[in-house]
N, C-alpha and C positions, 0 to 999 in steps of 0.2 A: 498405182497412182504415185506419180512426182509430186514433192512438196511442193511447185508450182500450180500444177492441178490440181492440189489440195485447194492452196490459197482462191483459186477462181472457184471453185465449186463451195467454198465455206463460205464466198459472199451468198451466194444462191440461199444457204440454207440460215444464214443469220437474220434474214431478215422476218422469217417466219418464228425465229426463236424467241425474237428482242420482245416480247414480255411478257417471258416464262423464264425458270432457274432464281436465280437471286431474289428477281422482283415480285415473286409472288407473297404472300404473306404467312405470318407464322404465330404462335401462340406469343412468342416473345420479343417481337418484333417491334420494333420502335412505331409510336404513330403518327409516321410523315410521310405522304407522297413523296414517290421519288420521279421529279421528272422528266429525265433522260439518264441516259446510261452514266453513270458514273464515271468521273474522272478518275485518274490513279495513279499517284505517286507514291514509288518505291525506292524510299532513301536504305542505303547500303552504307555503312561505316567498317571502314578495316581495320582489326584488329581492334575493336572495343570489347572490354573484357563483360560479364554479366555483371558486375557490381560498379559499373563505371558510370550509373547515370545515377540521380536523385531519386529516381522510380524504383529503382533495383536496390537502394539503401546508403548509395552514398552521401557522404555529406563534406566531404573534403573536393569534388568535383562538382561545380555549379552547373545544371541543365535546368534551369526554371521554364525553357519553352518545350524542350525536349518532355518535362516533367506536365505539362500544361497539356499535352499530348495524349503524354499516357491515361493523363486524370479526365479526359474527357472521351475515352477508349477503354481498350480492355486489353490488359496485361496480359502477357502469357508468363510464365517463371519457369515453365519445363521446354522452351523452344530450344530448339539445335539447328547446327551446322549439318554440312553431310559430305565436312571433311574440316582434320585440322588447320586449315591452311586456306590461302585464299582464293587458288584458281575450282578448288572442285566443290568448291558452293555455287560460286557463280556459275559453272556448268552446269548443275544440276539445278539451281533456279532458272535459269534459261533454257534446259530441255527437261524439266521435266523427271530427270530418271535417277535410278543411284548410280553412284561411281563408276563401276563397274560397267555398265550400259554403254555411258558414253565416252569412259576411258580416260578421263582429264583428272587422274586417281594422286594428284601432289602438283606444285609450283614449277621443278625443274624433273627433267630423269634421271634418275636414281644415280647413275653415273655421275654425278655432282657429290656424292655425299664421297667425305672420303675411306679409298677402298679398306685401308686397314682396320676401319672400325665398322667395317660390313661382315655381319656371319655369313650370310645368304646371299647368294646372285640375284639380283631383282631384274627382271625382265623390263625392257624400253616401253615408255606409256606415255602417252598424246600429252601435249601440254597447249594443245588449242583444241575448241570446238570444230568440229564437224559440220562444213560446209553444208552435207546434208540434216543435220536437227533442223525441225523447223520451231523456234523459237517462240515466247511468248509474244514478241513484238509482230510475228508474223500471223501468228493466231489473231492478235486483235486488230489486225488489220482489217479483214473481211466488214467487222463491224463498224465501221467507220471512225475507228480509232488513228489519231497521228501521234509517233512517238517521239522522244528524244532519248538519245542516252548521254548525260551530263557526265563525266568524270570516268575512273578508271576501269576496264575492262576487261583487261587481263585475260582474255580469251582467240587471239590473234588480230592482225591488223589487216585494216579495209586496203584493199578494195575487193580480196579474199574471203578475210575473216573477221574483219573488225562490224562493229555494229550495224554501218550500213550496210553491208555484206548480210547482215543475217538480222534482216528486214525494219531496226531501225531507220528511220526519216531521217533523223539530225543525230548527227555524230559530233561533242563538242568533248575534246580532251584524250578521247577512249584510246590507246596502243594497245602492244601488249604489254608496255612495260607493268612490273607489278609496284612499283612506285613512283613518284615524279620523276622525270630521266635528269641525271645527274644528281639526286635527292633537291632538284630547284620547287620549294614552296611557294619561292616571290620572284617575280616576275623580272627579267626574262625567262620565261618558263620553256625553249628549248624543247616542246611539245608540238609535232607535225601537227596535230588535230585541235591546237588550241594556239592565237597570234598572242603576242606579248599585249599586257597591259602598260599599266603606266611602272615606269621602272619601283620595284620595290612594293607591288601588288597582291596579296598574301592571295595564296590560291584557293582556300577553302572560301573566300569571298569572291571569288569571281565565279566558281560553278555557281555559287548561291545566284550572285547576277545572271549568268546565262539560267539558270534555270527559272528565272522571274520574268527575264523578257519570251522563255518559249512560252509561260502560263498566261500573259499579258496577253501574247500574240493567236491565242489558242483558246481564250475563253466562252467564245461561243460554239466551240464543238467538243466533244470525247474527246480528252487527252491522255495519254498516257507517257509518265516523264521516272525517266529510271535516274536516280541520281545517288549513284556510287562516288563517296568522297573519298580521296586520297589519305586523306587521314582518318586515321590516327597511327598510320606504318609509318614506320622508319623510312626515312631518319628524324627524329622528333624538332622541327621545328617548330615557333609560334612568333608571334607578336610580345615585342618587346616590354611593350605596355601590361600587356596581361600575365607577362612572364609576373613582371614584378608583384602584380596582385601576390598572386599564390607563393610568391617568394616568402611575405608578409604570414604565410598562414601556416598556423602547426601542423601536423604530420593527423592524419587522421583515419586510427584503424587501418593502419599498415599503409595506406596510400598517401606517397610524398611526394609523386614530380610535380614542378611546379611549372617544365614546360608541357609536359602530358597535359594535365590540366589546362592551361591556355589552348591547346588547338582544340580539345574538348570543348572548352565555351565558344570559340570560335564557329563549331558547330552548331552549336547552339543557337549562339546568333542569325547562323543564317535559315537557321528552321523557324524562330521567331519572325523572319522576316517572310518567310513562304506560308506563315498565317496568317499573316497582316493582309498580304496579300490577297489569298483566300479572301478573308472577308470584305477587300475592299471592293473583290469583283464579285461579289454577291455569291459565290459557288462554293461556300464549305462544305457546305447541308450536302452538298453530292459529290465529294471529291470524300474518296479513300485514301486514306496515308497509312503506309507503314515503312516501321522503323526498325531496323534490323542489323546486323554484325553480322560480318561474314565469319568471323573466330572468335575464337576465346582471346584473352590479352596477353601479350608479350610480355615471360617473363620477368625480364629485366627493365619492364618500363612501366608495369600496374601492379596492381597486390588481385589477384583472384579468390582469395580467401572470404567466404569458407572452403570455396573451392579444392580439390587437391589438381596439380598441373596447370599450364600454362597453353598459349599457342603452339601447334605444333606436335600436339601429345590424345589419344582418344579420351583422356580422362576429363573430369567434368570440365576444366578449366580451360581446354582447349577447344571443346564443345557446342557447349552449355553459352548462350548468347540470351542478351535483351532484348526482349519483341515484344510491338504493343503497337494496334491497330486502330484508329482513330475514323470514323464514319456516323456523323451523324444522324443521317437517315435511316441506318439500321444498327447501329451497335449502339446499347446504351450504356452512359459513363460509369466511370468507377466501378468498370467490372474485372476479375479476373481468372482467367481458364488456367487451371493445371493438367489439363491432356497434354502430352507431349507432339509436338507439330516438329517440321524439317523440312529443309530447303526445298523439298519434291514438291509439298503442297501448295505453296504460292502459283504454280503456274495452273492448276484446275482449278484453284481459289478465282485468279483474276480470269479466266477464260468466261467464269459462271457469272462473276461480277458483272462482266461487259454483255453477258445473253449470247453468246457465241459459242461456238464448238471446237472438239478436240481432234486436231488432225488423227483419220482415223489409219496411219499407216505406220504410228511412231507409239511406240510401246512407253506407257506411264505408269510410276510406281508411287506418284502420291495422292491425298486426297484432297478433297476441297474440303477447307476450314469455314466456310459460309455459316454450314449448320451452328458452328460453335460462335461463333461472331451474332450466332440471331438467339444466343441463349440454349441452344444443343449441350447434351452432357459431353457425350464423347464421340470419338468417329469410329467409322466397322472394324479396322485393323485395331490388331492387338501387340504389336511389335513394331520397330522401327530400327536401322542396321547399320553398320559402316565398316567399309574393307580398304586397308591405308597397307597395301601389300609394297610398299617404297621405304626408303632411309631418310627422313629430313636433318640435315643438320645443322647447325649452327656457330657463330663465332666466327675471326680472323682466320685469315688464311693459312697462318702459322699454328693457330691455337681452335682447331674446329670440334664439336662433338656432336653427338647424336641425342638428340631429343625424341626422335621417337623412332621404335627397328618396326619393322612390317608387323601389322593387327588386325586383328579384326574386335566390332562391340556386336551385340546386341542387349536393346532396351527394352522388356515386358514387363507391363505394370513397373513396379517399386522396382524393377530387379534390373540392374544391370551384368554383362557377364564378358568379358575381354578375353580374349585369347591373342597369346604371342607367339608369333610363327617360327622365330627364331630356335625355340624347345618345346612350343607348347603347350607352357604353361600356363595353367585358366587363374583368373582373379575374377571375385563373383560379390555384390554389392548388392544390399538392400537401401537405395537412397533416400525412402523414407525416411528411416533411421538416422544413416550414415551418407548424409550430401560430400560428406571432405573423402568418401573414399580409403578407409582406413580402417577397416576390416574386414580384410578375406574372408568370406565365408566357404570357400572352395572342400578345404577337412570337413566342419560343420555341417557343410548342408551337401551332401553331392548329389544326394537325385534332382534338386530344385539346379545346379548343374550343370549335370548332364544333358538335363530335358533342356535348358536354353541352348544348349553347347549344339543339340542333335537339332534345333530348328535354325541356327546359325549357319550349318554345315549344310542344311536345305534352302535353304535362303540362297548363300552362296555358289550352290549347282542351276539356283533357278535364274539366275542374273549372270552367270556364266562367267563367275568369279573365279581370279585364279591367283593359288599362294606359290609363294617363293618355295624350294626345297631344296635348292643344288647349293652345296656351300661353295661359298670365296674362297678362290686356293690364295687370295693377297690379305684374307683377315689376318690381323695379330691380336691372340689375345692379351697379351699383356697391358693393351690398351682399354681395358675392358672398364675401368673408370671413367672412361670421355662418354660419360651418358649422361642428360639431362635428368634432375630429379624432380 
């Protein structure tokens, strides 16, 4: 079967589905009719760190709407990425799978990093989606769902591979660039999929507008609106105005930009504005939000602490993101999940959400979080993975290093367990204990180990994962300090 012959036969069979999955009811299930399919907005922010909102514990970043969100939703504190970086989240929230599957395993090919501070040859790897995934936007198509995708994309350009290509409706912003082209915030924005505003237009305010006139235009049916903002990536711009706020404000627990901050709020504002909204057209009660990071925060522009690492790196920092799901109808407030969820599980999440089905030709590795959203303890799996077999690095072009050399994680229960492909060598974490990552237990404890080490290595043969082994005849190691810490 063609993903096209999917998509015509998954109308066939949604219509028999639409109310059963999600809509059925549960011991802990809120007590409200729900009467049509849920709407469903999935905001995306790039490179916000996990301690970069009010919900996560900051208090030197102002998110009062973003925070408003959370408090009337349910936290997660263990959600992940399912890559340091920003292109192989978004793959793998939009198909579904791990890295490895669909092959969008880092931002550029490895042949970017530079070669002298490479031990290993890293073999060439996709850095756009696949024509053939069929996407979530196409899964909820059948159901009578219309989408948009607001903002950055990062996964190739239409009329191939950009959003409307891979079954988005409305395409407003999306390329592949992985940041505003030219780093333009304000407008003239020099962005094919998005016309100029008025001169001097901050951009994180205009997706907010486009994505208020698609909910305006779209309120009497399913909608589904993906709205990935360009910020908070480089290059840190904001608004003058707000700069100065934060200028004004002390340093607080390690977190000081005060333009970081400003595009922060500016998020904010416009997620304040996309509830207002909400309730002005009467559709909160059935509209899903969530709120999500594609990475962990950029070293050199947030504090991740307690975290250990940054963007760019498997350790917590690079990771470990802010998520918190907001659904009145069925998630009740002020709750919060510590089961560990990852980029895979949104797409069986919103499949189940909308009462529709999962292309049956395309192999999926996450699960639906429903259960846990209606009051569920945990989900069937016991582990969850990530294979970054690439070099990312960082810095001028004179002055570059490596932040992270090819790895792989996995995460069971409390336990996480890293391997560096480079040598070998394993680093093994009880995060219970130790969230900052800083001590080895690898001497300590080896059968607990091992046994992650031998389900890592199975995992990896079952997803058709493959490490780097052939060394760079252009390493030097003398350079062997140009590594991120």
């Amino acid at each position: 079967m063609t993903r096209r012959e999917f998509l015509k036969t998954a109308g066939m069979s949604a219509a028999a589905f639409a109310l059963g999955g999600c809509m059925s009811t549960a011991e802990n299930f809120a007590d409200k009719a729900i009467a049509y399919k849920p709407n469903i907005i999935f905001i995306m922010i790039d490179d916000l760190g996990w301690r970069d909102v009010g919900f996560m514990g900051s208090t030197y970043y102002e998110t009062p709407n973003i925070d408003k969100l959370a408090a009337e939703g349910m936290i997660f504190d263990n959600a992940y990425t399912c890559g340091p970086n920003c292109a192989p989240t978004r793959a793998s929230l939009m198909s579904g799978q791990y890295t490895p599957r669909h092959g969008v395993l880092s931002v550029n090919r490895s042949d970017k990093a530079p070669q002298h501070l490479m031990k290993l040859k890293t073999n060439q790897i996709r850095i756009t989606l696949a024509a053939e995934v069929v996407t979530i936007a196409e899964s909820l198509k059948p159901a009578g769902y219309v989408s948009a995708s607001i903002g950055k994309w990062h996964l190739g350009n239409d009329p191939e591979l950009g959003p409307q290509a891979q079954g988005f409706d409305i395409n407003v912003g999306g390329t592949h660039n992985g940041q505003p082209p030219q780093g333009r915030y304000f407008s003239p924005y020099n962005n094919p999929k998005l016309p100029d505003g008025p001169r001097g237009e901050y951009l994180t305010d205009r997706l907010t507008i486009e994505a208020l006139k698609f909910i305006e235009a779209n309120k009497g049916k399913p909608f589904f609106l993906y709205l990935p903002h360009y910020a908070v990536h480089t290059p840190i711009k904001a608004k003058k105005e707000i700069i100065a706020k934060y200028q004004k404000k002390k340093a607080i627990d390690t977190q000081n930009n005060p333009k970081y901050a400003a595009m922060i709020e500016s998020i904010d504002e416009g997620i304040g504005r996309i509830l207002d909204k909400l309730d002005e057209l009467k559709i909160a009660d059935n509209t899903a939000i969530f709120f999500y990071s594609d990475n962990g925060g950029a070293r050199t522009k947030t504090s991740n602490k307690p975290l250990r690492g940054h963007k760019g790196q498997l350790y917590e920092g690079g990771i470990r993101v802010p998520l918190t799901i907001r659904w009145p109808a069925v998630v009740r407030p002020a709750t919060t999940c510590k089961f560990p969820v990852t980029s895979i599980d949104f797409y069986p999440t919103l499949v189940e959400l909308a009462a529709t089905s999962m292309p049956s030709n395309q192999i999926f590795d996450g699960e639906s979080i429903t259960g846990l959203l209606k009051g569920q303890k945990n989900l069937n799996r016991d582990a969850i993975y990530w294979h970054f077999p690439c070099y990312l690095s960082q810095g001028s072009k004179k002055l570059r290093e490596i932040r992270q050399a090819p790895a792989g994680a996995i995460r069971k229960g409390n336990w996480k367990l890293m391997e560096f492909f480079e040598d070998g060598h394993l680093e093994l974490y009880n995060l219970k204990e130790d969230i900052g990552e800083k001590n080895n237990l690898t001497r300590t404890m080896p059968d607990k180990a091992k046994e992650l080490y031998e389900e890592l290595k199975a995992w990896r043969i079952s997803v058709g994962a493959k490490i780097p082994v052939e060394l760079n005849p252009a390493y030097n190691p003398s350079f062997e300090n140009k590594r991120a810490k």
